[in-house]
N, C-alpha and C positions, 0 to 999 in steps of 0.2 A: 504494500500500500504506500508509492511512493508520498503522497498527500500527506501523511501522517507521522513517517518516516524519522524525520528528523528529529521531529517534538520528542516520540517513543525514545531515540538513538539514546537523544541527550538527558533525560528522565533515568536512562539507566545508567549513563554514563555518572549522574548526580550519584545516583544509590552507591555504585563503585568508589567512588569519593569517597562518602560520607562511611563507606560501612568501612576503608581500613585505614581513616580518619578514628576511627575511635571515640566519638567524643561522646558528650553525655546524653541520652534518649537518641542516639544513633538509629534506636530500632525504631522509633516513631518515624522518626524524618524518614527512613527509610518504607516503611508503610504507607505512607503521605506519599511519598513518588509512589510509588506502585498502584496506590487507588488512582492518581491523574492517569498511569497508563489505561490504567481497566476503565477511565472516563474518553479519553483519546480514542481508543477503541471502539468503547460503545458509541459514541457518538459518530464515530468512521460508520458501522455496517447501520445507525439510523438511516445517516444520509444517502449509501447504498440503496438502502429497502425503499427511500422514496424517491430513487431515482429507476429503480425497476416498476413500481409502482405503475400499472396500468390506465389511461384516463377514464372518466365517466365514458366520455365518447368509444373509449376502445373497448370498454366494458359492453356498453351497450348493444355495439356490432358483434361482439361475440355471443352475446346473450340471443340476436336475434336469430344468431346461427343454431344456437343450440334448439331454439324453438322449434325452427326450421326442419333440425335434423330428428326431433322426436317424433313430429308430424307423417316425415320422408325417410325414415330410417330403411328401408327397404330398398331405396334407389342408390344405383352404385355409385360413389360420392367418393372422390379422390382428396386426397390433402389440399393438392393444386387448385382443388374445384373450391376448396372450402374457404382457402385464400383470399380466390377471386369471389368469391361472395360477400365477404367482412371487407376487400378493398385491400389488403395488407399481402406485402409479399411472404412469398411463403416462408421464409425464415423468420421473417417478425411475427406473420400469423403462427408456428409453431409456435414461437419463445412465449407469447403474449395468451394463447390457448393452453398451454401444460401452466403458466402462471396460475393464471385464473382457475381451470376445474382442475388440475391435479393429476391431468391426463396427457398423452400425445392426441391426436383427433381421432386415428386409430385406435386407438384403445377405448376411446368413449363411443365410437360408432358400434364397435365388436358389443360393449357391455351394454349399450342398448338394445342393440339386438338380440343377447342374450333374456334381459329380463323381460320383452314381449315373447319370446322364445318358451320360456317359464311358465308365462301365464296361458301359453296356446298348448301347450303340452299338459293343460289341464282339462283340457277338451278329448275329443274323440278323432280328434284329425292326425292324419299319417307325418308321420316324421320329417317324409321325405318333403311333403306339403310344407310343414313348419319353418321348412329349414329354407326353400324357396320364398315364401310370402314374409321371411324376415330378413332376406337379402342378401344371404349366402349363395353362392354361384355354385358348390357341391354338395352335397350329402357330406363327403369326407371332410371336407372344410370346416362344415356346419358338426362336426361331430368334436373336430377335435378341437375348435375354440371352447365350443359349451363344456366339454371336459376340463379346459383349463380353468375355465372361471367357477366351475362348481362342484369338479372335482367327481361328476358323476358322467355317464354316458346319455343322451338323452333319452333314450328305452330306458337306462336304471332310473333315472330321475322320475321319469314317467310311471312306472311302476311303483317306486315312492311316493310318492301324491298321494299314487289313488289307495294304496293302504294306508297313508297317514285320512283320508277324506271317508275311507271305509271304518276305519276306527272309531273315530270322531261321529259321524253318525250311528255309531253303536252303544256309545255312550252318552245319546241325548236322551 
């Protein structure tokens, strides 16, 4: 952190001084430098964090995306696409997209698709159905994302409902 650098440098260079100076309450003055470091500091990664800080307006396009994409989650949607939809190149739209939800765009498309996936797989409809009407281009595609995110297969998953739904209406 060249910005801060020198304050820090000479903060310790003080401490070095003073600690084989010897002199009386050495150890305070020396504590005394070392909280201004941990202020120096803190005060560094604030002004970081509002310098990454996203605007209302960048928020807001992002937001509109994500509407968008809950709506359209079926339709096949590139990073590139989603870029050009927010206005933002695609490396700023990545940076400013994983900022904001905590995701790459991929991974929030995949995990939307999963959990309409979840709740269609509580129905009577064929897999292969599920896995098309939620925007996967294979069967095997669609099989092995839903395993990562849930740890089951969709047939086990599917199976699991319906005895947790079988259960629970036994004991009403």
């Amino acid at each position: 952190c060249p910005d801060i650098y020198d304050d820090v440098y000479s903060l310790f260079m003080d401490m070095n001084t003073v600690y084989f100076k010897n002199t009386n309450f050495w150890e305070t003055t020396i504590y005394s430098k070392m909280y201004e470091v941990f202020i120096k500091i803190s005060e560094h990664s604030q002004n970081a964090i509002k310098k990454e800080s996203p605007s209302s307006q960048s928020i807001n396009r992002i937001n509109t995306l994500l509407r968008y994409v809950d709506i359209n989650y079926a339709e096949e949607f590139s990073t590139e696409q989603a870029a050009e939809y927010t206005g933002f190149s695609k490396f700023h739209f990545m940076r400013l997209f994983k900022l904001q939800t905590g995701y790459t765009f991929h991974d929030y498309l995949t995990l939307k698709r999963i959990q309409i996936a979840e709740e269609l797989l509580m129905t009577e409809k064929p897999i292969t159905d599920i896995a098309l009407e939620t925007g996967f281009n294979t069967l095997p595609s669609f099989c092995r994302a839903f395993k990562k995110h849930t740890n089951y297969s969709p047939s086990e998953y599917k199976k699991l409902r319906k005895n947790d739904t079988a259960i629970n209406h036994t004991n009403v």
